[in-house]
C-alpha positions in Angstrom: -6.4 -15.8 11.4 -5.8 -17.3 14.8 -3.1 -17.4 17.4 -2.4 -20.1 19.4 -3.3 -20.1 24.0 0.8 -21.5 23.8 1.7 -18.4 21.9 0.3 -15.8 23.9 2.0 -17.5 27.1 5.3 -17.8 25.6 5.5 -14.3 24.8 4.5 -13.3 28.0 6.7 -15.2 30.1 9.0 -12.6 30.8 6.6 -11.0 32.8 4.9 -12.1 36.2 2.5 -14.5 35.0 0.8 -17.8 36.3 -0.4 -19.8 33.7 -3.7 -22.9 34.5 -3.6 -24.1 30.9 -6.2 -27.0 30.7 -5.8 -27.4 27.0 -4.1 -25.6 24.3 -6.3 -23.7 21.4 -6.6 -21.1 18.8 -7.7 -18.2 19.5 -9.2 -15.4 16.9 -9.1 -12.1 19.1 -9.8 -10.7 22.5 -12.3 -9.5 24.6 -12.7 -7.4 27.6 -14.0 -9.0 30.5 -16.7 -7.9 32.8 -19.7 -9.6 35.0 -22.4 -8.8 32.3 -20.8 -11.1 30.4 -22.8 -14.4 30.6 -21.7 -16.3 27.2 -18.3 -17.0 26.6 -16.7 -18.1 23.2 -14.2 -21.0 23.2 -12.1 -18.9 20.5 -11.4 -15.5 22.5 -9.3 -14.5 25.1 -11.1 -12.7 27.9 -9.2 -9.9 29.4 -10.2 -8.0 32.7 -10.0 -8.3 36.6 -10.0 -11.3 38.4 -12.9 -9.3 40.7 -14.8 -9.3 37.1 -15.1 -12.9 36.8 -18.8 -14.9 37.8 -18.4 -16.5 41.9 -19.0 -20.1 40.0 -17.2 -21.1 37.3 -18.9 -21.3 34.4 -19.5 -25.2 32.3 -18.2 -24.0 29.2 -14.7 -23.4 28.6 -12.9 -20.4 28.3 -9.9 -18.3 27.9 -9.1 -16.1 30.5 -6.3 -13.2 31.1 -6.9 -11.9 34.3 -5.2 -9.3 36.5 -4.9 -9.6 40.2 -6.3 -7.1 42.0 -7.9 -10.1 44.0 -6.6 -13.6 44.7 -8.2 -16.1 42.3 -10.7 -18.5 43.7 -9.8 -21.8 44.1 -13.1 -23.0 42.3 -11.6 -21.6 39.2 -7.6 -23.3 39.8 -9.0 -26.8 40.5 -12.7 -27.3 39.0 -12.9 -24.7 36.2 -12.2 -26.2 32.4 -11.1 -22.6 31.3 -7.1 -21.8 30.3 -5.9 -18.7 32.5 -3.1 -16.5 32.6 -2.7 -14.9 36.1 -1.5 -11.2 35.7 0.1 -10.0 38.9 -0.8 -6.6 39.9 2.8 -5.5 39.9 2.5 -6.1 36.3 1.8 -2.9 33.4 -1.3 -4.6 32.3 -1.8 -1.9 30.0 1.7 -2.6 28.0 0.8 -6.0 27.9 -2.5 -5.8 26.2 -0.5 -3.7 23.6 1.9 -6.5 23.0 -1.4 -8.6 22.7 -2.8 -6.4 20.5 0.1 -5.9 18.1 0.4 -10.1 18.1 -3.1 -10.1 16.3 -2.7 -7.4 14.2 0.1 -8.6 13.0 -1.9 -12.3 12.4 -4.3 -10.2 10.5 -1.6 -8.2 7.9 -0.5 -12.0 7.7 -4.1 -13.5 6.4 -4.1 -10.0 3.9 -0.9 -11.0 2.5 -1.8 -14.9 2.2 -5.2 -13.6 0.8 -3.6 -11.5 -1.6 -1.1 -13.8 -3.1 -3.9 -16.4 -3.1 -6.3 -14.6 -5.3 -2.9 -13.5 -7.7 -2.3 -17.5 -8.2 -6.3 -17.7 -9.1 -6.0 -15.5 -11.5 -3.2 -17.3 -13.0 -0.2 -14.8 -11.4 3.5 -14.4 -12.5 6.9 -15.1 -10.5 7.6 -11.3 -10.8 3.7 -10.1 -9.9 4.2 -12.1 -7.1 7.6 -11.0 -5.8 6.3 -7.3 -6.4 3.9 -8.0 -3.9 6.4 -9.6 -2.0 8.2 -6.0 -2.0 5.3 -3.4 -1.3 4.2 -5.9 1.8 7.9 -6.6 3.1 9.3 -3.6 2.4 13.1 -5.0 2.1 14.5 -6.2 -1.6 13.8 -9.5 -2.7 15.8 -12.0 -4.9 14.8 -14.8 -6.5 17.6 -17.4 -7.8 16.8 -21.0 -9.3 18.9 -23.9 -7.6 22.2 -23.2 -9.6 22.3 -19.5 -7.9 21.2 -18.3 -11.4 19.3 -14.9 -11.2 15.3 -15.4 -12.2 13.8 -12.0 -10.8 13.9 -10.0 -8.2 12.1 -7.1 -7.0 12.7 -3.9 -4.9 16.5 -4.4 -6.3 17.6 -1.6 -8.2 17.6 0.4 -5.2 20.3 -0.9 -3.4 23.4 1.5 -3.5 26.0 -0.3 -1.7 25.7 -4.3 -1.4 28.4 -5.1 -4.5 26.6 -9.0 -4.3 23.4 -7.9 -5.5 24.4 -5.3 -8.0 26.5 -7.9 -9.8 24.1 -10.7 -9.5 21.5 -8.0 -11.2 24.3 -7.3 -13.8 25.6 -10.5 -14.6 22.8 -12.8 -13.9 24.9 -15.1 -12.0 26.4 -14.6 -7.9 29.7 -14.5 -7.6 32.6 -17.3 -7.1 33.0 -16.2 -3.9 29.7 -16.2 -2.8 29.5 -20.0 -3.7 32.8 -20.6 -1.8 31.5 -19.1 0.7 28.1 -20.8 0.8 29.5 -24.4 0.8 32.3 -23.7 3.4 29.4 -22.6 5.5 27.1 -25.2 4.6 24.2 -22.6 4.6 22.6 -24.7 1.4 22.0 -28.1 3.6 19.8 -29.5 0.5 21.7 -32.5 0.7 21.5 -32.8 4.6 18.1 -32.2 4.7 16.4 -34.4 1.3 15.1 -36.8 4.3 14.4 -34.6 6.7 10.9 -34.2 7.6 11.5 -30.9 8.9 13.9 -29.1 6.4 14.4 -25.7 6.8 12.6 -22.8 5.3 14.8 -19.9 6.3 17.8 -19.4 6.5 20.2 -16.4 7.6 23.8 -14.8 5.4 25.9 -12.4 6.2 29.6 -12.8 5.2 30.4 -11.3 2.0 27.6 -8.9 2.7 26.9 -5.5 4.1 23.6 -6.3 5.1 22.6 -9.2 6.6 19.9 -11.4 4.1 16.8 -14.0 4.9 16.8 -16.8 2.4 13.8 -18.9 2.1 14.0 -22.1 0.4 11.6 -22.4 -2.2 10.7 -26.0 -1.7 8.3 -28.9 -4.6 7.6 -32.4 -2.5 10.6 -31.5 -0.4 13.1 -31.1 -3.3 14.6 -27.3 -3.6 13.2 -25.1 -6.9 14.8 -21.6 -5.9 16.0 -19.7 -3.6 14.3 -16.5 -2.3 16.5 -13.5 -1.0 15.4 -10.9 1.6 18.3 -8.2 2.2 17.9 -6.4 5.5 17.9 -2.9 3.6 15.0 -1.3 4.4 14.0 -1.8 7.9 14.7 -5.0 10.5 13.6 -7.9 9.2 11.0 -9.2 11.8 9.6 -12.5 13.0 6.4 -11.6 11.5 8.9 -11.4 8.1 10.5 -14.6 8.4 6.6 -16.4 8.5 5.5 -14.2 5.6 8.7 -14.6 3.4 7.7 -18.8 4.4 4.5 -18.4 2.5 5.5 -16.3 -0.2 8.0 -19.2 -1.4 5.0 -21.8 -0.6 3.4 -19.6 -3.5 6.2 -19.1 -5.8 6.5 -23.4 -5.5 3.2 -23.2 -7.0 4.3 -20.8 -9.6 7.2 -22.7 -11.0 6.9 -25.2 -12.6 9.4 -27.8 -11.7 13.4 -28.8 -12.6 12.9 -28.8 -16.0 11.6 -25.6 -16.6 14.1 -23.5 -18.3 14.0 -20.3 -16.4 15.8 -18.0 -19.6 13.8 -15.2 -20.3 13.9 -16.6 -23.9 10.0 -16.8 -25.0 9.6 -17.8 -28.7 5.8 -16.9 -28.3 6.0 -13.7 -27.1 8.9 -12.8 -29.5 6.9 -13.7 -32.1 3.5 -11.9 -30.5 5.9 -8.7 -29.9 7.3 -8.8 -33.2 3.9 -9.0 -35.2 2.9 -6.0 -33.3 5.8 -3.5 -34.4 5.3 -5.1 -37.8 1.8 -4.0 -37.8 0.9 -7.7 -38.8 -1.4 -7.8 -36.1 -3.6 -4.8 -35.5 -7.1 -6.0 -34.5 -8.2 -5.0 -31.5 -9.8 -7.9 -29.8 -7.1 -10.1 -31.4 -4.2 -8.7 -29.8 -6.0 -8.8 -26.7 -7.2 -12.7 -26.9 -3.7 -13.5 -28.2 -2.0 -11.9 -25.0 -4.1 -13.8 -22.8 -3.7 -17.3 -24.5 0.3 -16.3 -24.5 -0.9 -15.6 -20.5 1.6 -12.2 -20.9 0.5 -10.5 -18.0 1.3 -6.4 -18.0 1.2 -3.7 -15.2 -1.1 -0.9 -16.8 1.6 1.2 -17.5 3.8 0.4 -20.8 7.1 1.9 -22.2 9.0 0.6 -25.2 13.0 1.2 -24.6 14.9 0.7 -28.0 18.7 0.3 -27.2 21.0 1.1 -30.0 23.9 -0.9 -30.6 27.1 0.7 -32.4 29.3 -0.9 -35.5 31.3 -3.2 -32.6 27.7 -4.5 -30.9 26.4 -5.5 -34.3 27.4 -9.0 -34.7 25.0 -11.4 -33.9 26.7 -13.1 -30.6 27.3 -9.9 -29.5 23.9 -8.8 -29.9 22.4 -11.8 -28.2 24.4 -11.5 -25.3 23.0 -7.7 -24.7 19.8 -9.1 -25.3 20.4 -11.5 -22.2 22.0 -8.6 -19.9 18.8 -6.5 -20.7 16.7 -9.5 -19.6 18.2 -9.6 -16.6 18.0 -5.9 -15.7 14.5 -5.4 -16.7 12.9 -8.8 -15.1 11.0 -9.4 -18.3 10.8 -11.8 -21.3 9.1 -8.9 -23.1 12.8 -7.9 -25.0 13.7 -8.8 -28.6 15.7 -8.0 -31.2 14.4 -6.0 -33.9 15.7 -4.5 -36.8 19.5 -4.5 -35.4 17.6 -2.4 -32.4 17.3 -4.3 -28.5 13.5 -3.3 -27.7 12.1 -3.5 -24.7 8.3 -3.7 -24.0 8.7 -2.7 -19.9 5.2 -2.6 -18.0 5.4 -0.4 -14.5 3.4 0.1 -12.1 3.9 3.6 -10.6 3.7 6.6 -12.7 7.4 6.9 -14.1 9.3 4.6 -15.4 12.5 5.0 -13.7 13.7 6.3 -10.0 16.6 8.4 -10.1 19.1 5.5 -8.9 17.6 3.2 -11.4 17.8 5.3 -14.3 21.8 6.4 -12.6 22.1 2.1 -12.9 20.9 2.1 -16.5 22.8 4.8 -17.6 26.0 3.2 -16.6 24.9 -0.1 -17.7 24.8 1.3 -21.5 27.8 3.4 -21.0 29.6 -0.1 -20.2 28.6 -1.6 -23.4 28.8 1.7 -25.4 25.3 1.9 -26.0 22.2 4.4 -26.2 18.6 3.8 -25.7 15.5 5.7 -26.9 12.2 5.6 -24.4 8.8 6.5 -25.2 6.0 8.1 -23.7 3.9 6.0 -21.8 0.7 3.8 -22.7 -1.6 1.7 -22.1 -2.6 -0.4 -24.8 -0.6 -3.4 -26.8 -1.9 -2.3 -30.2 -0.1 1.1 -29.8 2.9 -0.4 -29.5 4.2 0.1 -33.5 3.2 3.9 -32.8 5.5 4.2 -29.3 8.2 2.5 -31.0 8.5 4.8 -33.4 9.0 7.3 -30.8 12.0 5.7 -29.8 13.5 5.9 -32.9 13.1 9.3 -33.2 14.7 10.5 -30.0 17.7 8.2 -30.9 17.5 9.9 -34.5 17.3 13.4 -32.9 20.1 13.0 -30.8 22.3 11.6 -33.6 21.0 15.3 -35.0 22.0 17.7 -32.2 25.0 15.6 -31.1 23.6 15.2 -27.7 26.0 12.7 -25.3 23.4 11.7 -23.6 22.7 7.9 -23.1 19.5 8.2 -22.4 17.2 10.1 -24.9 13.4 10.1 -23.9 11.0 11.5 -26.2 9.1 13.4 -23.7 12.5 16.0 -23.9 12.4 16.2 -27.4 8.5 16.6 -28.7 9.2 20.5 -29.7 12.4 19.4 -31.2 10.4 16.7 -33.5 7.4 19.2 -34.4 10.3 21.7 -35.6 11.9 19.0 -37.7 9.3 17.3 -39.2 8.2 21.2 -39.8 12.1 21.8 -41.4 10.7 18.9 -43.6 8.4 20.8 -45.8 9.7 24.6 -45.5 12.6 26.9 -44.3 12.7 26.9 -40.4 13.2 30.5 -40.8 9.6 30.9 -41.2 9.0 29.9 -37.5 11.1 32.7 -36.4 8.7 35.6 -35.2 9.7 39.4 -36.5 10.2 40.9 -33.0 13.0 38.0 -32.3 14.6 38.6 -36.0 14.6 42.7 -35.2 16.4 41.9 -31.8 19.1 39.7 -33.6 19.9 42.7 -36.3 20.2 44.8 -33.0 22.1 42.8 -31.2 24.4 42.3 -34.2 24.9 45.8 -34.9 24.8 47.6 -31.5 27.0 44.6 -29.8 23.9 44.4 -27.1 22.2 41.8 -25.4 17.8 42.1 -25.8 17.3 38.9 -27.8 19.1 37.0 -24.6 17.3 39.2 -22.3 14.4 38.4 -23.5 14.6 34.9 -23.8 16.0 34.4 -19.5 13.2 37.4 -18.8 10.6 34.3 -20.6 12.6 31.7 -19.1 11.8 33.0 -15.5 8.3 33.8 -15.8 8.6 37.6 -16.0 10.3 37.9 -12.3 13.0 40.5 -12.7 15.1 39.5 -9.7 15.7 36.0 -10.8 16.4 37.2 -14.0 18.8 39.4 -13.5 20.2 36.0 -10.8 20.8 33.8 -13.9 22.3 36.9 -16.5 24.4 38.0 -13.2 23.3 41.6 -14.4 22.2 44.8 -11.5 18.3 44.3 -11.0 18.3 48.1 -12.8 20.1 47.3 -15.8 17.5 44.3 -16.4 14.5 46.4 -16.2 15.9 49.2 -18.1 16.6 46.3 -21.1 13.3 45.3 -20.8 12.0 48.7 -21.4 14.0 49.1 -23.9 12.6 46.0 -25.5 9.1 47.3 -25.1 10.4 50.6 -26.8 11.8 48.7 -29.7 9.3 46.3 -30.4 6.2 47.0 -28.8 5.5 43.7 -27.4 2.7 43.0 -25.1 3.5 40.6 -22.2 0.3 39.9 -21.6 -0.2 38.5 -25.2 0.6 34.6 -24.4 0.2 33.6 -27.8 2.9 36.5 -29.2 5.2 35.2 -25.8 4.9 31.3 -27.2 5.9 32.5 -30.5 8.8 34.1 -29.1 9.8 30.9 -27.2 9.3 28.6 -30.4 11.8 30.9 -32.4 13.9 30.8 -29.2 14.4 26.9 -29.7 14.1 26.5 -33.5 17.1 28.9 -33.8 19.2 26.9 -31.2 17.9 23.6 -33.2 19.6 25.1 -36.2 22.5 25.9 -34.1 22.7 22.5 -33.4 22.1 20.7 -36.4 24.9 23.1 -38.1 22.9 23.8 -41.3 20.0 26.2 -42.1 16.7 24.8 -43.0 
């Protein structure tokens, strides 16, 4: 981390400076001056009063910032080796030592990020673990598109909302025609301008057909183009401090692909195969799976999901099937998708906690709407050999919501575990059985008096016991509820307190609306 004497005097010039710069150098920090200082480092800027400073000049050389509260000897203008920066005491010294201050610590999240993407490529780091970084240190979407302005990954980009250009380049895994128009009318790709330039350059600025502006840096091997790196404005202003980092993130990404030749399709025969063996149950050694994900270097976040997207009648022939596989690709950033028994499955590593935001899981939602699809999503995990197991999980939720006719394209199994247990119960004996006396004595009331306890009961359970909200949700008076619930008590003698008699109430609750569902009686 250092900062150049230049620097500093170049982004003070638009104050009241002089400047006696003998020779230019890099500096790591600063220091404040003051006369029991008798050792001076050549890589420091010393920052205090020009009344601080020793009556001689000292041998060695040093870097000075010095406010005027006294003229500055001439000793130090003419014979002094030293760079200085007159302040004049007009001058908010104090806002300018900010500015100073903010210049290295920005220098220093700089050398983090370089650090941090350098020990990622050492530990043998993928273009989408290294764009993810790119996100959580930038803050503003990145894109990544190979040299045809062909998608390859992106990060930070489902939660865009309004720029049409990235949405459909997530979509479709292509930009638009009229982005291309638009990029070689403006010659904003110079590649051919610039394959003998020593200096090409790195970043470039768009706008045009987009509602924010966007930072492109050119991801460059021996001065030939690999990608193209996107940085939409989205967030927060992109700074200069932005434009040097999103510079050395494509420096790392050159490292990272491999050259022109490299197909950049998602399409990995390996891990198809690796993926597939594991739902087969092929493979199921421990230490195996593990040795083979390294040597197939298929790098996960900790986190794992399996998505199983169902296709209906019109999505089962095999080009059709092929080309959802593609569109999933490209929406999930991953070559972890294959097709398996007729079903698109999706091994998806996160990082965070959930596996979808709100406006990602709004984006995939209309995605299988647009293709008449449904997907099934598991709980999470953590390890590949429980893959088989989570897959499984996918299939039921699609199976249960085939079951109760839900509309739903999205069917996670965390929403239906209590609906499974009941089933798989229904499997070996009448549901009926689950369904606890009091509820069934409430029902044969309710039936012959016309009344309302067993739906009382169930909103009273619902809301914790709290008569006002309650009697909120069945828009009955507040008296009328508690004089039902005493009337319940009267009837049936439960006890409130009695948790496990208030579960069983709950289960009958939802095994009788399963049945209700389902349309037959088990």
């Amino acid at each position: 981390m250092s900062v150049q004497f230049s620097t500093i005097t170049g982004l003070l010039d638009k104050f009241s400076i002089k400047v006696h710069l003998k020779e230019n150098c890099e500096l790591i920090g600063f220091r404040y001056l003051n006369k029991d200082v008798s050792v001076y480092l050549s890589d420091y800027l010393y920052i205090g009063k020009v009344s601080n400073l020793a009556e001689m000049p000292s041998s060695t050389r040093a870097n000075y910032m010095l406010y005027e509260d006294i003229p500055l000897s001439s000793l130090y203008k003419q014979e002094s080796t030293s760079n200085i920066i007159l302040v004049s005491n007009k001058s908010d010294i104090t806002f300018i030592i900010d500015i100073l201050q903010n210049l290295f610590d920005m220098e220093i999240r700089m050398v983090n990020f370089t650090n941090k993407l350098l020990e990622l490529c050492q530990e043998g780091t993928t273009i989408q673990q290294l764009l993810d970084v790119g996100y959580e240190t930038l803050g503003n979407p990145l894109l990544l598109v190979d040299i045809s302005l062909c998608f390859m990954a992106h990060a930070g980009g489902n939660t865009i909302k309004n720029e049409p250009l990235w949405e459909w380049t997530l979509s479709k895994g292509y930009v638009t025609e009229a982005y291309v128009n638009s990029i070689m009318e403006n010659k904003v790709d110079r590649d051919i301008e610039s394959e003998h330039n020593e200096n090409p350059d790195l970043i470039l600025w768009e706008s045009g057909l987009l509602n924010h502006r966007q930072l492109v840096g050119r991801v460059l091997k021996n001065k030939q183009p690999l990608a193209y790196l996107k940085m939409l404005e989205y967030n927060k202003p992109i700074t200069k401090y932005d434009e040097q980092m999103l510079i050395t993130l494509c420096r790392f990404l050159s490292l990272t692909i491999k050259g022109f030749n490299e197909s950049f399709s998602s399409t990995n025969p390996l891990v198809d195969s690796f993926i597939t063996a594991l739902l087969n149950q092929k493979l199921y050694d421990h230490d195996a799976i593990s040795e083979r994900a390294r040597a197939f270097n298929l790098k996960l976040y900790d986190n794992l999901y399996v998505i199983a997207i169902e296709l209906n009648d019109i999505n089962r022939n095999d080009d059709k099937i092929y080309y959802l596989k593609r569109k999933m690709q490209n929406y999930f950033n991953r070559d972890t998708v294959i097709i398996y028994d007729k079903y698109i499955v999706v091994l998806l590593d996160v990082k965070g906690e959930n596996i979808f935001n709100e406006n990602e899981l709004n984006l995939f939602g209309k995605l299988l709407e647009k293709h008449n699809c449904r997907a099934g999503i598991s709980k999470v995990f953590h390890n590949l050999y429980d893959l088989a197991e989570y897959y499984k999980q996918t299939i039921t939720s699609l199976s249960i919501g085939n079951q109760i006719h839900s509309p739903e394209r999205i069917l996670n199994y965390n929403d239906f575990i209590v609906t499974h247990m009941i089933l798989s119960f229904g499997d070996k004996a009448h549901l009926k059985i689950l369904v606890h006396p009091i509820v069934k004595l409430l029902i044969h009331i309710d039936e012959e008096k016309n009344s309302d306890f067993f739906k009382t009961l169930c909103a009273y359970l619902k809301h914790n016991q709290d008569v006002t909200l309650t009697s909120k949700a069945l828009h009955i008076h507040y008296n009328t509820l508690k004089y039902r619930i005493k009337r319940i008590i009267e009837l049936t003698n439960i006890d409130f307190n009695n948790s496990e008699l208030l579960f069983e109430v709950q289960l009958s609750e939802k095994v009788l609306k399963l049945v209700k569902q389902i349309g037959i009686e088990k």
